[in-house]
N, C-alpha and C positions, 0 to 999 in steps of 0.2 A: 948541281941544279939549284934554282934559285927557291928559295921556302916559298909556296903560297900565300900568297895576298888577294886583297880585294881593297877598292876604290870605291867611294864613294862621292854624290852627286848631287849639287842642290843649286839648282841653275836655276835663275831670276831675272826678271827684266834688269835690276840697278847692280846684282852682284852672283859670282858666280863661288861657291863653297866646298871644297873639296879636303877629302884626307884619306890617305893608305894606310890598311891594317895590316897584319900579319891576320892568316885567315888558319888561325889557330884557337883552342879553347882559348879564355881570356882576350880573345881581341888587343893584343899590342897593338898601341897606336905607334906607328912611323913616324909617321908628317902629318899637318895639316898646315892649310891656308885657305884664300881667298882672295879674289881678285875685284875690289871692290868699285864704286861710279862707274858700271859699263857704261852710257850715255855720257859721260863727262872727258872724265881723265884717267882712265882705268890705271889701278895698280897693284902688285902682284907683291905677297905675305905671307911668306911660310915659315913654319916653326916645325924645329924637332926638337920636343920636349921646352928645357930653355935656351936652347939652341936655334939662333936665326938662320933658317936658311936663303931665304933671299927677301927682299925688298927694295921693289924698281917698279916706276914709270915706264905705265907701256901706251904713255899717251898716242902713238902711235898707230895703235891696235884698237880699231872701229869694229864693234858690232858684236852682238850675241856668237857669231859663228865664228869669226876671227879670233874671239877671245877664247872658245872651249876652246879650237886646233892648237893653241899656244899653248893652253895648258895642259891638253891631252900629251902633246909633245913633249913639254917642261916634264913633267910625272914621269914618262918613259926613259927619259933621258937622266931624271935625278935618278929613279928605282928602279928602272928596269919595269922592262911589261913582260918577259919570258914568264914569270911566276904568276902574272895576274888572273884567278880563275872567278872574278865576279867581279860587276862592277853594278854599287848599289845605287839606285836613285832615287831623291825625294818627287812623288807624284803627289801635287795638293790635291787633286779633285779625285777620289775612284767611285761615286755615286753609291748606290746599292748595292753594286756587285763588289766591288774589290772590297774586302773586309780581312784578309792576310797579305802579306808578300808574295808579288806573283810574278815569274816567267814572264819579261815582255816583246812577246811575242809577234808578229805581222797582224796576226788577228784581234789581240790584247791591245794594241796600240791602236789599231782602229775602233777601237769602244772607247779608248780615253781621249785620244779627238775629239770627240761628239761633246763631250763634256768640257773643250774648252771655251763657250763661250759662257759655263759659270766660272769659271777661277781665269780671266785674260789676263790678267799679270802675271799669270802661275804656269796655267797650264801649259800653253804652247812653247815656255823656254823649258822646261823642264820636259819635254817631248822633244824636241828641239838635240838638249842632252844626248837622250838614249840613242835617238840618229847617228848620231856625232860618234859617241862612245861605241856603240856595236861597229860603225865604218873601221877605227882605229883598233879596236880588238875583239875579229873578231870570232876568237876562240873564247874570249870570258861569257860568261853566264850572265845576260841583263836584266835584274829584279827592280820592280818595282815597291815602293814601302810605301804606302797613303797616311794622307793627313786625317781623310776623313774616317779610315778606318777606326781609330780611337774610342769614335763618337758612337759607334754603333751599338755601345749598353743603352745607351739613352733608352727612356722609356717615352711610348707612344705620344704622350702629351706634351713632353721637350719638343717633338717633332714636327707634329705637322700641325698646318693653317689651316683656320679656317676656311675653306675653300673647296669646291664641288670635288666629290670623290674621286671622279675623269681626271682630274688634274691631279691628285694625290697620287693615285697609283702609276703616273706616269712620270714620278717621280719628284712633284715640285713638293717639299719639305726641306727642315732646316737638318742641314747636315752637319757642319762647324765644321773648325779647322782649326790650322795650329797642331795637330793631332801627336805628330811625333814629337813636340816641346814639352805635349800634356806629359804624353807615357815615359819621358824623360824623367821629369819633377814627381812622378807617380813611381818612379823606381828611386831616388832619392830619398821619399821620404820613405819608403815601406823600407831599406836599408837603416834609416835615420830614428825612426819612430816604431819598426815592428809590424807584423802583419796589420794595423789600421790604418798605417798610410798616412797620421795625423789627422783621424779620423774625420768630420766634417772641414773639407778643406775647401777654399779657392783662390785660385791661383791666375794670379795676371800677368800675361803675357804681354807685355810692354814694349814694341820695336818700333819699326816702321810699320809694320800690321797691328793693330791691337785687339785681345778678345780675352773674356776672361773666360775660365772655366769653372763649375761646382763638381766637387769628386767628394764622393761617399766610399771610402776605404782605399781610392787609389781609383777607382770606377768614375768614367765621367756620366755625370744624373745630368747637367743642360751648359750649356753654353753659347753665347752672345753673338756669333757668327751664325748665321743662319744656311740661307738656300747658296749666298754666293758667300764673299769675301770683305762683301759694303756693309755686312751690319755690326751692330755694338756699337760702343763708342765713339768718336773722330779719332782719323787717325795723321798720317803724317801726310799724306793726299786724297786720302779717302776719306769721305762723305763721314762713314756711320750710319746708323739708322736713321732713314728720314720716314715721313707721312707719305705714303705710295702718292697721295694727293699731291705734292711738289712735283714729285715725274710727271704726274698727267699732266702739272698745270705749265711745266717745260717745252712738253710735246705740243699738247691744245693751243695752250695761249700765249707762249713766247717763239712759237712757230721752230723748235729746235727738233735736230732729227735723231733717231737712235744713236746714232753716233756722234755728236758732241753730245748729247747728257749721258751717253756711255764717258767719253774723254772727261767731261768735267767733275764729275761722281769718284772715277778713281783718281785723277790723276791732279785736278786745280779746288779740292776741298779740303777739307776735313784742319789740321793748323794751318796750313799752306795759305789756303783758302778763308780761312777768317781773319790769320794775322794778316794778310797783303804782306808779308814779309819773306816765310820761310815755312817749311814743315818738321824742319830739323831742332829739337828739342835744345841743346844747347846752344842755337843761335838764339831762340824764344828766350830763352831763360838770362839772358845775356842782355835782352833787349829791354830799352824802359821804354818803350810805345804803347802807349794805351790801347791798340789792338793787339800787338801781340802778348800783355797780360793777359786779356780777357780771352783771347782762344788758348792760352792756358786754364782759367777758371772755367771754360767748358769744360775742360780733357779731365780735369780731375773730378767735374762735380758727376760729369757722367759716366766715369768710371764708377766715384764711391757710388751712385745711385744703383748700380748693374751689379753692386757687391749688396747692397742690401735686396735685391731679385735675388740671386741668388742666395745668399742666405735663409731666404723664406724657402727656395726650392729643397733645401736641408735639412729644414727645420732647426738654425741654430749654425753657430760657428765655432768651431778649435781653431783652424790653422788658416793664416793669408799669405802667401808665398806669392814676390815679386821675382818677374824672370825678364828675360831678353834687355836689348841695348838699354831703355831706358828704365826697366825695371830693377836691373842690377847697377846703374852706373848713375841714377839721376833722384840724391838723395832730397834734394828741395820737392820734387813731386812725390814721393815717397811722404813727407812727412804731411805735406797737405793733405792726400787720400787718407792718411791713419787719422789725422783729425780728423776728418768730417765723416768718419766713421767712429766714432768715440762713442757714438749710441749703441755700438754695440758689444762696448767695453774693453775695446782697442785701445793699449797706450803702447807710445813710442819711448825705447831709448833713446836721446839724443846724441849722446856719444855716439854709440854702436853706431845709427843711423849714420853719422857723418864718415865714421871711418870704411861702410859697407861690409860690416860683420854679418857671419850668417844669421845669427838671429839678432833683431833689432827691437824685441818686445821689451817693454819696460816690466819692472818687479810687479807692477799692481794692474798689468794686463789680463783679461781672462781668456785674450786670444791670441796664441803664440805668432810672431810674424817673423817670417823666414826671407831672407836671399838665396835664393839658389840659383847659379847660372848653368843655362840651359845646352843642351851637346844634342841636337837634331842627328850631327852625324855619327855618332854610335848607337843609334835607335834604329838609321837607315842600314850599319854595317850589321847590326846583329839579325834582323831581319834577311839583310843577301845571306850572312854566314847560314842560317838555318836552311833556308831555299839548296842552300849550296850541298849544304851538309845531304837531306836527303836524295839529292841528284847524284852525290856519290855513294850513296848504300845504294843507290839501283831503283830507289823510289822516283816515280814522276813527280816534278816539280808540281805544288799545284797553280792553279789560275784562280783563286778563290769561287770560283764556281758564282754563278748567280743562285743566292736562296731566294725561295719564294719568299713574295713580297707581302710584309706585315700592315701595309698601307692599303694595298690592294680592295 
């Protein structure tokens, strides 16, 4: 009989993330891959260990649900599904209520609907998934892991707007996201640095989403993502924060309708949208057009600006740790943001920096700065394994239960 495994799931409008564990103490990874440009030229990447197991064009293969079936198949056909008893998935959006891994259920899934139209890039393909994945197996156990659960130390005043209390309690507050990259980098360091975690840290989360995070001991205290997924920084189609005044003055006076300043907001802003060129970091950095440097000098000035916010929310800084595609891989934006944070006594090595060593602080830094690259999917496997776990001592899985509301 085939050992126990479980799959895991991180299904996106541009890219689909997957990898099998052994659903054993320690979490042996199997395999992992991803199946990258859904909307373009989709192609399929797996590795075991340093072992390539495939890499192929499946330009062929159109669409979010074409693409899971291929890969739902591909998995069965490499591993085997006989042994698969969970399959885990990233959910960006779980509101108030999801705050653990939770069973997702007919009536579970109809509560995280409701919430896709805060996270539309996120939410409906990663629901999308667990469709897909429960159709194809469906003896495994379907959990869900949240992004926003992470966030949920935040204290009161990270949270919520200014804004009539009716509206608070019915949930409009900043939730943030990213959440499973945070608690990634937050188990890193407490491994790295000891139960403080690198004590007053934050950590930017640098992809095609961008958000940074402040954590006090491994704990997230605020974060630059708020109610949806448009705020913080710009990002690689996304906006960032703007003046709520630009959308009115979209709607009022440029006569647009919810839906193209929905479309334009995520999809035609943020570098994309200011270089006129691209959104992808190293086409910009490649480019000598005088737009596309200067919607690089936004990305980093309004990064280091969100690093000196939050550092005030700390009171103070030890540790900067860069994460995701271009946090780990895009060393010229790296040295930029550590300058223009020099005020608070950031220096870079320049070697280290160019070769992507884990720590990149120079000797006469007083705040250590780290690379660490980020594994969403063993935050989502360890999360199914524990669901898993108590379903087979006999414990009901739970649903994170709705707590009463602290907004309220």
């Amino acid at each position: 009989m085939s050992a126990p495994r479980l799959l895991t799931l991180n299904a996106g409008s541009s890219s689909l993330k997957f990898a099998v564990y052994d659903a054993t103490p320690g979490l042996r990874l199997r395999l992992s891959g991803q199946v990258s440009e859904l909307g373009a030229a989709p192609r399929l990447r797996v590795r075991a260990g340093e072992d390539v197991l495939a890499d192929e064009p499946w330009a062929e293969t159109r669409g979010l649900d074409a693409v899971l079936e291929r890969t739902l198949d591909w998995v069965a056909d490499a591993d085997g599904s006989e042994g698969l008893r969970a399959v885990g998935h990233r959910i960006v959006h779980g509101g108030l209520e999801f705050r653990a891994p939770a069973e997702l259920t007919a009536t579970v899934m109809e509560r995280l609907e409701r919430l896709a139209p805060l996270a539309p890039l996120h939410q409906p393909f990663n629901l999308r998934g667990v469709a897909m994945a429960a159709e194809r197996f469906p003896d495994a156990l379907q959990v869900g892991v949240f992004d926003t659960a992470f966030h949920a130390s935040q204290p009161d005043v990270a949270r919520l707007y200014a804004l009539p209390r009716e509206l608070i309690s019915e949930g409009v507050l900043a939730y943030g996201f990213h959440g499973l990259s945070y608690d990634y980098i937050a188990s890193v360091l407490r491994a790295r640095e000891g139960p403080r975690a690198g004590g007053r840290t934050i950590v930017m989360h640098l992809g095609s989403g961008v958000s940074l995070c402040a954590l006090a001991e491994g704990r997230s205290i605020a974060t630059t993502m708020g109610f949806s997924a448009l705020d913080g920084p710009p990002m690689s189609t996304r906006s960032g924060a703007l003046d709520p005044g630009v959308v009115l003055h979209l709607l009022q006076d440029k006569g647009m309708s919810v839906e193209q300043v929905t479309d334009l907001l995520y999809n035609h802003s943020g570098l994309l949208g200011l270089s006129g060129l691209s959104g992808d970091m190293v086409t910009l950095l490649a480019s000598a057009q005088p737009d596309a440097r200067q919607a690089l000098e936004v990305y980093v000035y309004r990064i280091a600006r969100e690093i000196g916010s939050l550092a005030a929310s700390l009171g103070g800084l030890d540790t900067l740790v860069f994460t995701a595609g271009v946090g780990e891989n895009a060393a010229p934006i790296r040295a930029r943001i550590v300058d223009l944070c020099g005020w608070l006594g950031v220096r870079l090595d320049v070697e280290a920096n160019a070769r992507d060593a884990m720590e990149i602080s120079g000797p006469d830094s007083a705040v250590k700065v780290l690379i660490i690259p980020t594994d969403e999917q063993v935050i989502i496997a360890q999360g199914a394994a524990a669901l898993l776990g108590r379903q087979r001592d006999g414990a009901r899985p739970e649903s994170a239960g709705a707590p009463p509301s602290p907004f309220g």
